[in-house]
N, C-alpha and C positions, 0 to 999 in steps of 0.2 A: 527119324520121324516117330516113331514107336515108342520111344525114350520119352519123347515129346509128350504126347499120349496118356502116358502113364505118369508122368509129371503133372500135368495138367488134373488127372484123374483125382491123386493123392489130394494135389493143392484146393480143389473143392471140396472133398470129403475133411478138409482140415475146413474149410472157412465153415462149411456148414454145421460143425462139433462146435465151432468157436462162437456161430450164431445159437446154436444153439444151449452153450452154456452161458451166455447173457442174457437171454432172454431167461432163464431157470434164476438165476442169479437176480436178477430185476425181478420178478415175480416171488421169488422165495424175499427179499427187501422190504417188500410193500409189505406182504404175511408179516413181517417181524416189525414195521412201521405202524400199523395199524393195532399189534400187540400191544407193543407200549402205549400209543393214544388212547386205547382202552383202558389201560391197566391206570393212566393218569385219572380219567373221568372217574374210575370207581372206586381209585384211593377219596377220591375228592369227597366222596359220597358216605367213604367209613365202609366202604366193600373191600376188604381188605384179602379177605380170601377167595373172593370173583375175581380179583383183579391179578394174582397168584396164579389162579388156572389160568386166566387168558395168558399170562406169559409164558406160563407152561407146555401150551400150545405150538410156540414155537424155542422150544430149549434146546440148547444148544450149549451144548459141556465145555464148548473151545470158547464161546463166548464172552468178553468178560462184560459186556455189558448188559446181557441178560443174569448171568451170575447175581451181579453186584443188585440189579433192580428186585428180584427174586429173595435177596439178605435183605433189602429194607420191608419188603412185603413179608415176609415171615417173619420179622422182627415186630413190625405190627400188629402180625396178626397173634403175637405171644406165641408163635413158634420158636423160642428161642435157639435149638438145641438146635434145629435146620436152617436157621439165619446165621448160625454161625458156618454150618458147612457149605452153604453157597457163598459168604464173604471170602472162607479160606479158600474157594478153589476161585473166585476171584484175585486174591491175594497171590496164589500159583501162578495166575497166568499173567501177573504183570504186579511182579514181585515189589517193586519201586513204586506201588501203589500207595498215595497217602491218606486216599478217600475209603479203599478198601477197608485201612487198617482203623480208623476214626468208624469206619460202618461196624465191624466187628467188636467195637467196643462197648457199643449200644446193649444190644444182647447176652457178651461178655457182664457188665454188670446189671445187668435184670436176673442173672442168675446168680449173684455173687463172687462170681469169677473174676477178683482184683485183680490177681498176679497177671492173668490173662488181659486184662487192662492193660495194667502197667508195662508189662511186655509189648505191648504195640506200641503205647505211646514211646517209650523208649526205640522200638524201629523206627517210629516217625524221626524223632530228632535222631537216628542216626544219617537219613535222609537228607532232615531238614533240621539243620539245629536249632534254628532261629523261630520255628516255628513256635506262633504264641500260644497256641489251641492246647495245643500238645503239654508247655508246660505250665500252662495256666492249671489244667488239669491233674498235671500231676502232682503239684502245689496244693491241690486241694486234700487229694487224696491223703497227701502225708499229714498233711494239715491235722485230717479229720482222726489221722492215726496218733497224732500228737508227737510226730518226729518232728518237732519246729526246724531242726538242722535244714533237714531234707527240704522243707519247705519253701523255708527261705531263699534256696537257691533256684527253684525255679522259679519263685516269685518274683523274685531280681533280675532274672532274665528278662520274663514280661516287662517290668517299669522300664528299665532301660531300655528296650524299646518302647516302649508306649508310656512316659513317663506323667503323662495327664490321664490314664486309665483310672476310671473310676477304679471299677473291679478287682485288679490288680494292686493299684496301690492301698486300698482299703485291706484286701488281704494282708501285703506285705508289713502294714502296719499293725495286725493284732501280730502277725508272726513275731517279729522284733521285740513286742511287746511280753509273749511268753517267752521268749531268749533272753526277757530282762536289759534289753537294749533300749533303755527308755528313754535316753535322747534322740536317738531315730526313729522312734517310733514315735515319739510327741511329732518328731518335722513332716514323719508321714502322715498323721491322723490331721495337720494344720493343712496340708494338700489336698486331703482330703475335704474339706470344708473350703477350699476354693475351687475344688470342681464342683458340689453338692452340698450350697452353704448353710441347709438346713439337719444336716444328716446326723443320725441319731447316732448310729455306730462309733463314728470319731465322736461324737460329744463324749459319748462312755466313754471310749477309749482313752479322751484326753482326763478323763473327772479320775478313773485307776492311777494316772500318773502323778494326780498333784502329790 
């Protein structure tokens, strides 16, 4: 009977720790629910740094969702240096993040930091190969550096996926075009003008090849 007793004793002093970490638990939710609805309203507004503290309010290091909201608000607010430190402990805490690493790129180049670009976009497609963001962008990049090689092959990626891509196939056709590939690049600059059949870029591009 005593056994009993103290059974009994323990198993309430458990429900009532158990009620009572739900109810901290619910209540600490709403706090960090009501953070972010603010932090939305004062992005809305161009409050960029109110809306920072109000997340800060409720930080939370393990969090990656406050993390990740916190890198786009200091990337706004031209915090770059500290947009990038809450994206990477974002990135820590769920490594296989593909939003993380595209957030960290924002900031990354606002400060010139290519490599540090290209480095994530490269983690993305080792993620996600297929993804078109990733090397849409990285197509650009070499583009701009004038490695046409480089280019062309992410650029190829995207069309063959997305083979009616304005964006894409526009690019991929000046790339070909500096590679001296001028029979594919006339077929691309001609796609181009059946997606956009007014388009200035492919008229050039086709007028260089006559």
């Amino acid at each position: 009977m005593e056994n009993v007793k103290i059974y009994f004793k323990v198993s309430m002093i458990l429900l009532m720790l158990l009620l009572s970490s739900t109810m901290l638990f619910a209540q600490q939710f709403e706090e960090v629910k009501e953070a972010f609805s603010l932090s939305y309203e004062l992005e809305k507004e161009g409050e960029y740094s109110k809306a920072s503290e109000t997340m800060k309010t409720v930080y939370d290091e393990n969090s990656y969702e406050i993390n990740l909201r916190l890198g786009w608000l200091a990337y706004l607010s031209g915090l770059f240096t500290e947009s990038i430190a809450y994206y990477q402990k974002a990135i820590s805490l769920k490594p296989i993040s593909i939003e993380a690493r595209f957030g960290i790129a924002y900031p990354a180049s606002s400060l010139g930091n290519w490599e540090q670009v290209i480095n994530q976009y490269n983690k993305i497609l080792e993620i996600d190969p297929e993804n078109t963001y990733a090397n849409y962008r990285l197509g650009n990049i070499y583009y701009g550096r004038e490695d046409f090689q480089k280019a062309e092959k992410y650029f190829e990626k995207v069309v063959n996926l997305y083979p009616f891509d304005y964006d894409a196939v526009i690019m991929l056709a000046w790339t070909k075009l500096k590679l001296e590939k001028l029979r594919e690049a006339k077929v691309l600059f001609q796609k181009t003008l059946l997606i956009s059949p007014e388009d200035e870029s492919a008229q050039e591009g086709l007028e260089l090849i006559k």
